[in-house]
C-alpha positions in Angstrom: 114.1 186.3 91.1 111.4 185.8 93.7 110.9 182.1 93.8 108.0 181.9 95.8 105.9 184.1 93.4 106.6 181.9 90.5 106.2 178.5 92.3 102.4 180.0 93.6 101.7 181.5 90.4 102.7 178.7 88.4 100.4 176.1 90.8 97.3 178.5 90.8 97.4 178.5 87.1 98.0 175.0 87.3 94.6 174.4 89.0 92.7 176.4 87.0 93.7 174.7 83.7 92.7 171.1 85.5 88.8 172.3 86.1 87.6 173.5 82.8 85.1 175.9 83.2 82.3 176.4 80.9 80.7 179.8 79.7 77.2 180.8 80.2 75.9 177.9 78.6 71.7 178.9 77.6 72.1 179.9 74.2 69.6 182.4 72.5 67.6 180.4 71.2 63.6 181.6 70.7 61.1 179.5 72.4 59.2 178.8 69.4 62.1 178.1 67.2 63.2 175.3 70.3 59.3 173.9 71.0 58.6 173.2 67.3 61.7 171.2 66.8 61.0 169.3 69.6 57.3 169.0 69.0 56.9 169.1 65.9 58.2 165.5 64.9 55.4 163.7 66.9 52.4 166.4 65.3 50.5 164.7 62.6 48.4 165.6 59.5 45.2 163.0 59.6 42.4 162.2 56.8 38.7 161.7 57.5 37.6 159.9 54.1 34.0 158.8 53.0 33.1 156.9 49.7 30.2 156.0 48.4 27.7 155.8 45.1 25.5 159.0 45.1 22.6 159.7 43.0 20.8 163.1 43.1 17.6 163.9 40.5 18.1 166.4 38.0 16.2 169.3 39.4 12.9 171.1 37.7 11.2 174.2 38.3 7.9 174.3 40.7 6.5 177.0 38.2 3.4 178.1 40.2 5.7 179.3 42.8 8.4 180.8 40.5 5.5 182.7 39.3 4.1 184.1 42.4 8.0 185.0 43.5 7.5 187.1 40.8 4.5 188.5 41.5 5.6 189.2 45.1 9.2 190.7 44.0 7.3 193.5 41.5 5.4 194.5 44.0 8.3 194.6 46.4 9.8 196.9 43.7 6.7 199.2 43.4 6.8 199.6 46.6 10.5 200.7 46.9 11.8 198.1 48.8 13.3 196.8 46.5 15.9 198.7 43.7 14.5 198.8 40.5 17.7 198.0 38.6 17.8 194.8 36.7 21.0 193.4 38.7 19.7 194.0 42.2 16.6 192.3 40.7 17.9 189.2 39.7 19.6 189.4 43.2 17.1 189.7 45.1 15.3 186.5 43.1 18.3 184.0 43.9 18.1 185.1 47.6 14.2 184.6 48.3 14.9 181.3 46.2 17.5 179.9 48.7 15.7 180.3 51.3 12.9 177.9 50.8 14.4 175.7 47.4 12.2 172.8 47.9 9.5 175.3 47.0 11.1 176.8 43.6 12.7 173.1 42.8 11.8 169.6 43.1 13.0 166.3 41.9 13.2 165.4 38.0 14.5 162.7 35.9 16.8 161.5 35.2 19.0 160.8 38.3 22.0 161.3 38.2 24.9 158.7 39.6 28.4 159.3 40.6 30.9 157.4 42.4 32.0 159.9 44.9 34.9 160.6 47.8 34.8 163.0 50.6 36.3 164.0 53.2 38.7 166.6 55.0 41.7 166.8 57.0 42.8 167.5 60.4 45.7 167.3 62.7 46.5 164.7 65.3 49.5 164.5 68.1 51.3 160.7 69.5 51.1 160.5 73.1 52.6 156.9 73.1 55.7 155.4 71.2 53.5 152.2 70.2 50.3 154.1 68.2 48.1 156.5 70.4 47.1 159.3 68.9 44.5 162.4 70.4 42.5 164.6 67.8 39.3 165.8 67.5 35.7 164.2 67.4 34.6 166.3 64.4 37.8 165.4 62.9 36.5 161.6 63.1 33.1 161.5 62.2 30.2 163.7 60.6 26.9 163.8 61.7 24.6 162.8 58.7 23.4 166.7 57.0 27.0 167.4 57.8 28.0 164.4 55.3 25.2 165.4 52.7 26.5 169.0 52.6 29.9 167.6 52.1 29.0 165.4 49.3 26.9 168.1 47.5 30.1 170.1 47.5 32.6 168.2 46.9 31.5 165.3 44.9 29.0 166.7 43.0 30.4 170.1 42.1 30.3 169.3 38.4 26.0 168.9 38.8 25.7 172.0 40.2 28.3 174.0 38.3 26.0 173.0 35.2 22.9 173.7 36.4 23.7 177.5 38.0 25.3 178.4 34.4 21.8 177.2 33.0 20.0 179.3 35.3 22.7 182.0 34.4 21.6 181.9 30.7 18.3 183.8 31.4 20.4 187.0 32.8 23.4 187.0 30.9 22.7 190.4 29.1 23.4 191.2 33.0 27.2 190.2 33.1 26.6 187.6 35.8 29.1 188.9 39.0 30.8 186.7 41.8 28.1 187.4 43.9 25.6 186.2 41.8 27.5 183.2 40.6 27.4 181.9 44.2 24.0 182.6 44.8 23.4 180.5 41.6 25.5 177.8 42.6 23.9 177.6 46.0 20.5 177.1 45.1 21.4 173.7 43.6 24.0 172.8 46.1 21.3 172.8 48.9 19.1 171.1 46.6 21.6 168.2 45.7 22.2 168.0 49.6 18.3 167.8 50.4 17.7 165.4 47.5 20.9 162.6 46.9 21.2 159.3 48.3 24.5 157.8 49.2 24.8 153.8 48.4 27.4 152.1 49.8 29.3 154.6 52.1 32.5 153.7 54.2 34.5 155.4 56.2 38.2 155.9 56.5 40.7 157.2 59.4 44.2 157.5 58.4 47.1 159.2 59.5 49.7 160.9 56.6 53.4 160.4 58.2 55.9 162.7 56.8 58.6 161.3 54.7 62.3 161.3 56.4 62.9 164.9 56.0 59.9 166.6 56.3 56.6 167.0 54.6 54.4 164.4 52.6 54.2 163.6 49.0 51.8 161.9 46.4 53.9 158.9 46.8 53.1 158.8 50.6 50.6 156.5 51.9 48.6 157.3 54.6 48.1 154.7 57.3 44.9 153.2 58.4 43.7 154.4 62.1 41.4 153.0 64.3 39.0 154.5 66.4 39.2 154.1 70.0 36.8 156.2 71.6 35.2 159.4 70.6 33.5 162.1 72.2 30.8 164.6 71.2 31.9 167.1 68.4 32.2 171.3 70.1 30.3 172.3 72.1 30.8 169.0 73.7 34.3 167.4 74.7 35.5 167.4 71.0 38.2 164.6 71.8 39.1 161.1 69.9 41.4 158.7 70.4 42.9 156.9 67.4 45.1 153.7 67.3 48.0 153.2 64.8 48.7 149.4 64.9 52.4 147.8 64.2 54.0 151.1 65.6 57.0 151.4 67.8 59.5 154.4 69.2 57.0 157.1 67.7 57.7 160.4 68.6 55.9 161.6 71.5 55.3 164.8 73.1 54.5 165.7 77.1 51.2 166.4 78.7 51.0 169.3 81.2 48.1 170.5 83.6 45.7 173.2 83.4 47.3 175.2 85.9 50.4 175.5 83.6 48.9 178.4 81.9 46.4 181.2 83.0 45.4 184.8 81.4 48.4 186.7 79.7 50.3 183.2 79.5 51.2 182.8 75.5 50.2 179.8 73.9 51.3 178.1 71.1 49.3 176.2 68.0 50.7 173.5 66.5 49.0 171.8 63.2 48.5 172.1 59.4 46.4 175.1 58.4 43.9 174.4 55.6 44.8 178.2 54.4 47.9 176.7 53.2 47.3 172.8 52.5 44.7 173.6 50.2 46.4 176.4 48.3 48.4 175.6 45.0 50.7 178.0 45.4 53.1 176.1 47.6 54.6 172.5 47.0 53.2 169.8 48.3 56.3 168.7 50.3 56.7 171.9 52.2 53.1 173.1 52.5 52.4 169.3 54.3 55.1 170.7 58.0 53.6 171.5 61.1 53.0 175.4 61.2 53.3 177.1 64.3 51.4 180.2 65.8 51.2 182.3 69.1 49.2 184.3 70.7 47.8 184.9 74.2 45.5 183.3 76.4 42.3 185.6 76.7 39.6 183.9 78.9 38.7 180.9 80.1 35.3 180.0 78.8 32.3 177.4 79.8 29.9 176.4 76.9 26.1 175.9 77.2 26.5 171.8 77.7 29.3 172.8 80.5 32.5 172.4 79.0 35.6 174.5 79.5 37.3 176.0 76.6 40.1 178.4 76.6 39.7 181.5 74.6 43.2 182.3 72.8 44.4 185.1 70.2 46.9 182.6 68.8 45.8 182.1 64.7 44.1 179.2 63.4 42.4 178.0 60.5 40.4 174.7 59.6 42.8 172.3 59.3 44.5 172.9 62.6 41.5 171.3 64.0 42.5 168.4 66.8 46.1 170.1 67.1 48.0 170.6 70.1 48.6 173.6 72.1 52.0 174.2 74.1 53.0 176.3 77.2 56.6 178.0 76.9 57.6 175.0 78.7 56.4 172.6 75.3 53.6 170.7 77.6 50.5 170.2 76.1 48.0 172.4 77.6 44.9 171.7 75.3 43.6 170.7 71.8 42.5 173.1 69.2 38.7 172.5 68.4 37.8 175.6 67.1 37.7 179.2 65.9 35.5 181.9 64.7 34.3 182.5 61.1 33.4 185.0 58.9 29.7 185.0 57.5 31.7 183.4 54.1 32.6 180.7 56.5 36.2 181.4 56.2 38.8 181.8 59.5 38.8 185.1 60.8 41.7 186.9 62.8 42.1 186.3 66.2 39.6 184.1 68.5 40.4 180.8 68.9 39.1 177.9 71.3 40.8 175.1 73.2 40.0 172.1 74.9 41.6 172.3 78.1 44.3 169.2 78.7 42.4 168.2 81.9 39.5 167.0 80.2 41.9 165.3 77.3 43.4 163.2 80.4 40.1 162.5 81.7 39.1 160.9 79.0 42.7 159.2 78.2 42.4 157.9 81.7 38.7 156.2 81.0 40.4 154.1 78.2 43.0 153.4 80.9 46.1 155.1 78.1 49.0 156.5 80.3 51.0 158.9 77.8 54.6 157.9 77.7 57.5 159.6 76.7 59.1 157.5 73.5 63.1 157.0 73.9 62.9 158.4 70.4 61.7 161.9 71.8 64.2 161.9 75.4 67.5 161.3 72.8 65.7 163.7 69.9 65.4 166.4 72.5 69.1 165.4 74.5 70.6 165.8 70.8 68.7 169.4 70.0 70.1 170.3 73.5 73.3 169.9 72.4 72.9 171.4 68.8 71.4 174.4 70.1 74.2 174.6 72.1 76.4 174.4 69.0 77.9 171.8 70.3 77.8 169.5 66.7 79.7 166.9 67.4 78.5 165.6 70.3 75.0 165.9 68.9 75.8 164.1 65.5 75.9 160.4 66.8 72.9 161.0 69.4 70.2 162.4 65.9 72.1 158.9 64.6 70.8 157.1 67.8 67.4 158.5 66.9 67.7 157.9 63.6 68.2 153.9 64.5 65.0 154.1 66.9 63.2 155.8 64.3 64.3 155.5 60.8 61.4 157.0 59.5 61.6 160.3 61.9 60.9 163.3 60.0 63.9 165.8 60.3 66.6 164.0 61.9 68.3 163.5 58.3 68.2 167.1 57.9 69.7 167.8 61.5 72.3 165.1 60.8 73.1 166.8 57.5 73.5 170.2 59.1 75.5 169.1 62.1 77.8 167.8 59.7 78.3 170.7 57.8 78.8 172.9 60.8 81.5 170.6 62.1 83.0 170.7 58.7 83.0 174.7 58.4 84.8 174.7 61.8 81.6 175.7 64.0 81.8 172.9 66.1 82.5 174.4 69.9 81.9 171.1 71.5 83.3 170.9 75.2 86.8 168.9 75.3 86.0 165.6 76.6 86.4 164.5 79.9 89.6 162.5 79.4 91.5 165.0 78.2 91.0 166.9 81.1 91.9 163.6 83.4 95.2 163.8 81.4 96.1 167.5 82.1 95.4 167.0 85.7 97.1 163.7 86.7 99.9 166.0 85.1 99.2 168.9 87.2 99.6 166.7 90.3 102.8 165.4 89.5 103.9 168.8 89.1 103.3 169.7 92.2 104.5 166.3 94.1 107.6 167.1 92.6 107.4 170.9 93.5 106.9 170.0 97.1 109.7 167.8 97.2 112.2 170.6 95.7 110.5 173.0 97.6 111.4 170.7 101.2 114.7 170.1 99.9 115.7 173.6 99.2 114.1 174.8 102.8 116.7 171.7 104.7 119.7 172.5 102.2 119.0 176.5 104.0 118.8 175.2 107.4 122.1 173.4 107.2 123.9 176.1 106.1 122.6 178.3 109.1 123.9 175.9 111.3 125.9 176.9 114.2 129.7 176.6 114.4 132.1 175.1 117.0 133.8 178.4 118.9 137.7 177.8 117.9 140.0 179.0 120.4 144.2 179.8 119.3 145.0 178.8 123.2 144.3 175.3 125.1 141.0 174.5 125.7 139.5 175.5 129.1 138.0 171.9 129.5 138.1 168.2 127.7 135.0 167.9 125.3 133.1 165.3 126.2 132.4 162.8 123.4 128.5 162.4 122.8 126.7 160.1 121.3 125.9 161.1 117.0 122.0 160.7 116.4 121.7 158.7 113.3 121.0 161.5 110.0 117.2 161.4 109.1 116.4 162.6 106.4 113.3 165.0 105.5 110.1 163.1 104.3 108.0 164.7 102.1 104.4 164.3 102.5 102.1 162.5 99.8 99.0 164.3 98.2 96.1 162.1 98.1 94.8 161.2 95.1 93.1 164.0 93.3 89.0 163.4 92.3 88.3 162.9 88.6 87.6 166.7 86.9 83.5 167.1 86.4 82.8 165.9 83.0 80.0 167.8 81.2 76.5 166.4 81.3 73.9 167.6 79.2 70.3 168.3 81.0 67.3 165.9 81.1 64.8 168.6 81.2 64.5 171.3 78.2 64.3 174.7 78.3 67.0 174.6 81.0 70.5 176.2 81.9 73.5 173.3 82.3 74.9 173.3 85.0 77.9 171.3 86.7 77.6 169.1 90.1 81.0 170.4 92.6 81.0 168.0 95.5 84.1 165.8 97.2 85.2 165.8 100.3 88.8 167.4 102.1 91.9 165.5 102.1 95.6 165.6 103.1 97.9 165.6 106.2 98.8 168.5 108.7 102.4 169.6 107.7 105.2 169.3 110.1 103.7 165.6 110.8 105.0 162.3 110.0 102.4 159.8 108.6 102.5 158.4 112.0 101.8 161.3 114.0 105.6 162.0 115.1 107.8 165.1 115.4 110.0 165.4 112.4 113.8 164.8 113.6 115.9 167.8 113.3 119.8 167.4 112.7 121.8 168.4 115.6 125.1 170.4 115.3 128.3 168.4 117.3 129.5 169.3 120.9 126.5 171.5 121.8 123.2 170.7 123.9 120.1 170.4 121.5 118.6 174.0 120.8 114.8 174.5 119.9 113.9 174.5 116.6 114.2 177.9 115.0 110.9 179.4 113.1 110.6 178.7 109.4 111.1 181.4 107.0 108.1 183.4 107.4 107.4 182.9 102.8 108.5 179.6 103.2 105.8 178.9 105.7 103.1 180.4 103.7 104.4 179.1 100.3 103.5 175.8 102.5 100.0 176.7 103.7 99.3 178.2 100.2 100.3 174.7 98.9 98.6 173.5 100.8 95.2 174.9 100.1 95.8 174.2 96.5 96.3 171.0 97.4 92.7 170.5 99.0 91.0 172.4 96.2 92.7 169.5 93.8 90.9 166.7 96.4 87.5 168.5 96.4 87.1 167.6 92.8 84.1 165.5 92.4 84.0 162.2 90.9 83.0 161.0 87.7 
């Protein structure tokens, strides 16, 4: 049996079971999958609402000039410009009317009086933990045609539903189409909007906080906001700044700088689509989360009053309006103000503009508001570090930590509920905590303090026994022996190991979208071997009736069992600390 090679082999494996080393640790996780749980939480839907008593006037023909439309369309037709088919007729009437109404209708009686509510909906974004909140100026206010326009739609649909279908009656031997439904319904839309008068408007800002969970029911109620500031709706700097009193460890999310993204970077939109809020197709609880798109960064662009916007490819839709836009890294880069539109007015696919973030902190900075990072958001984002890492149950009682700063946080019952489960179903693969690993290597060391000592007493037990003998002689001595003096027996002293370093305990990062890593550090320590503690030459027994001799060399394996031990030794005491 070769005793060296198991002593050495034993000790090396020794070591390596006292620093725990950890695998690659950056798990696959997408970058949009990992931005919108950590944004998502402080993104928020917000309400623009108007009410108010409007009257409009029942509307009446201007029969001179519905006659000479007449006139004008025949001879349009005579003259081939226009098709002589009945349909394309009454078309072509409804068009000519819209584009002058107050000359085909005018004001009537009775007037008509309903009490009416308006509005629309946008998406806003914390950027403190006590109530700030960024969105956009046309998400705050309407200019007043914009709020006429709104109110002859919206409130007042039932007037002009009632007078297109009379209007209708004249050509329904012509199976009124869509198209000509809506030019129908147009024609007293504008009117309504040219003609009403609003009594008693107010206006109200509110943000609509998701329910623990996710998403935002009827028995929700939205929170009043206050205005703070406002700037001048696109092409201006479409910006506003919105107060939330009585608030405290909102979610947040960071703020990042214009040079964070350029051409070819990919953005991402964060907000609540009005293609899907609006729609009845999906409940109310789940159509009411953040949706999140992607999509390039095209061109940076400079409108005619001189304000930058970034031209993106990333989808949006009206609704997303006043949302925030990430980098990879989840810094806010800008604020979604607005996108093209089809000549229907709806979204179309793919141009979308962005207020860049410096012009956002320009105008934070005028209302002296310094976005802060909530301790809500730095333990949210700790414990998604460590759930993404699949490490459950050291992530469980940090989303409880959260859930105690902010009871009413949107998912953290859900990620509590699923870290649970996952421990449950045996997918935990949490790291072994650190004092465990203090346990195995205080044992480790006193393994190999009693290994050294063995080791030294075998090597003096070998030396002994190669000791050499008095020469006996079967005649009389050629001389008397003179009688020396017996140097005391000292016996060999094994050398202490200094106290080994506490093993590196895992720490999880501060910063997302980063690898863990582990800090090595510590400095050398331990004793030359063949030295006393105080520096002295180790005695070495001396045989009787002979001169002393000079030490004989070591085994040559002994010796480098020794050094080898050695080393091992000095790897335990660069351990770093905890």
């Amino acid at each position: 049996m070769n005793l060296r090679r198991i002593i050495v082999a034993t000790a090396a494996v020794s070591v390596l079971a006292a620093s725990p080393a950890y695998a690659d640790e950056t798990p696959d996780v997408p970058i949009g999958t990992r931005l919108a749980a950590q944004t998502h939480p402080a993104v928020q839907l917000t309400s623009l609402t108007y009410t108010g008593k409007v009257s409009v006037p029942t509307p009446a023909v201007n029969e001179a000039n519905l006659y000479a439309l007449v006139d004008k369309i025949t001879a349009d037709v005579v003259a081939g410009k226009v098709a002589s088919d009945q349909r394309t007729i009454a078309k072509y009437m409804f068009e000519q009317m819209n584009a002058n109404v107050g000359a085909y209708l005018v004001p009537g009686t009775p007037n008509r009086v309903v009490d009416a509510e308006v509005g629309g909906m946008c998406t806003g974004w914390w950027v403190t933990p006590d109530g700030y909140m960024v969105t956009g100026a046309h998400c705050v206010e309407m200019g007043e045609k914009e709020l006429h326009d709104v109110f002859a739609q919206q409130a007042l649909s039932k007037f002009y539903e009632e007078d297109a279908q009379g209007i209708l009656e004249m050509v329904k031997d012509l199976s009124p189409d869509e198209e000509m439904i809506k030019l129908a319904e147009n024609l007293f839309i504008n009117f309504n909007a040219a003609n009403m008068q609003v009594n008693g408007l107010k206006k109200e800002i509110a943000v609509l906080q998701a329910h623990p969970g996710g998403g935002v029911d009827k028995t929700a109620k939205p929170i009043v906001a206050e205005l703070v500031d406002v700037g001048e709706s696109y092409p201006g700097k479409d910006y506003a700044l919105l107060k939330v009193n009585g608030q405290q460890n909102l979610p947040t999310v960071p703020l990042g700088g214009d040079a964070d993204v350029q051409v070819g970077s990919t953005l991402y939109i964060s907000g609540f689509p009005g293609l899907v809020t609006n729609t009845p197709f999906f409940s109310l609880e789940s159509k009411l989360d953040p949706a999140l798109t992607e999509g390039p960064y095209n061109a940076l662009r400079t409108t005619d009053k001189g304000v930058p916007y970034i031209q993106t490819q990333a989808p949006s839709y009206h609704g997303n309006s006043g949302g925030p836009v990430f980098s990879k890294d989840g810094d806010v880069i800008g604020m979604l103000i607005a996108g093209t539109v089809s000549e229907g007015g709806e979204a179309s696919e793919n141009e979308s503009f962005v207020l860049p973030i410096s012009v956002i902190k320009e105008k934070l900075n005028e209302k002296g508001i310094k976005p802060t990072a909530s301790a809500t958001t730095t333990r949210w984002n700790t414990a998604l570090d460590a759930f993404f890492l699949k490490h459950y149950s050291e992530a469980l009682p940090i989303f409880r930590e959260v859930q105690a700063l902010h009871p009413t946080h949107p998912w953290v019952a859900e990620y509590i509920t699923n870290s649970q489960q996952a421990i449950t179903a045996g997918k935990d693969e949490s790291p072994q905590s650190s004092g465990f690993w203090l346990l195995i290597g205080a044992g480790v060391i006193v393994a190999i303090l009693l290994g050294l000592v063995l080791l030294r007493l075998l090597v003096k037990s070998a030396k002994r026994k190669k000791r050499a003998q008095i020469p006996v002689y079967n005649g009389a001595p050629p001389y008397q022996a003179q009688a020396q003096q017996i140097p005391a027996y000292q016996p060999p002293q094994a050398h202490s190991l200094p106290p080994a370093e506490s093993t590196t305990r895992y720490r999880p990062p501060s910063q997302p979208y980063q690898a863990y890593q582990q800090a090595h550090g510590g400095q050398q320590h331990g004793q030359q071997h063949g030295q006393q503690p105080n520096g002295g030459p180790v005695p070495q027994p001396q045989p009787y009736g002979h001169q002393p001799q000079q030490p004989q060399p070591r085994d040559r394996n002994v010796a480098d069992l020794e050094r080898e031990l050695e080393q091992l030794r000095r790897q335990l005491g660069n351990r770093p600390p905890q």
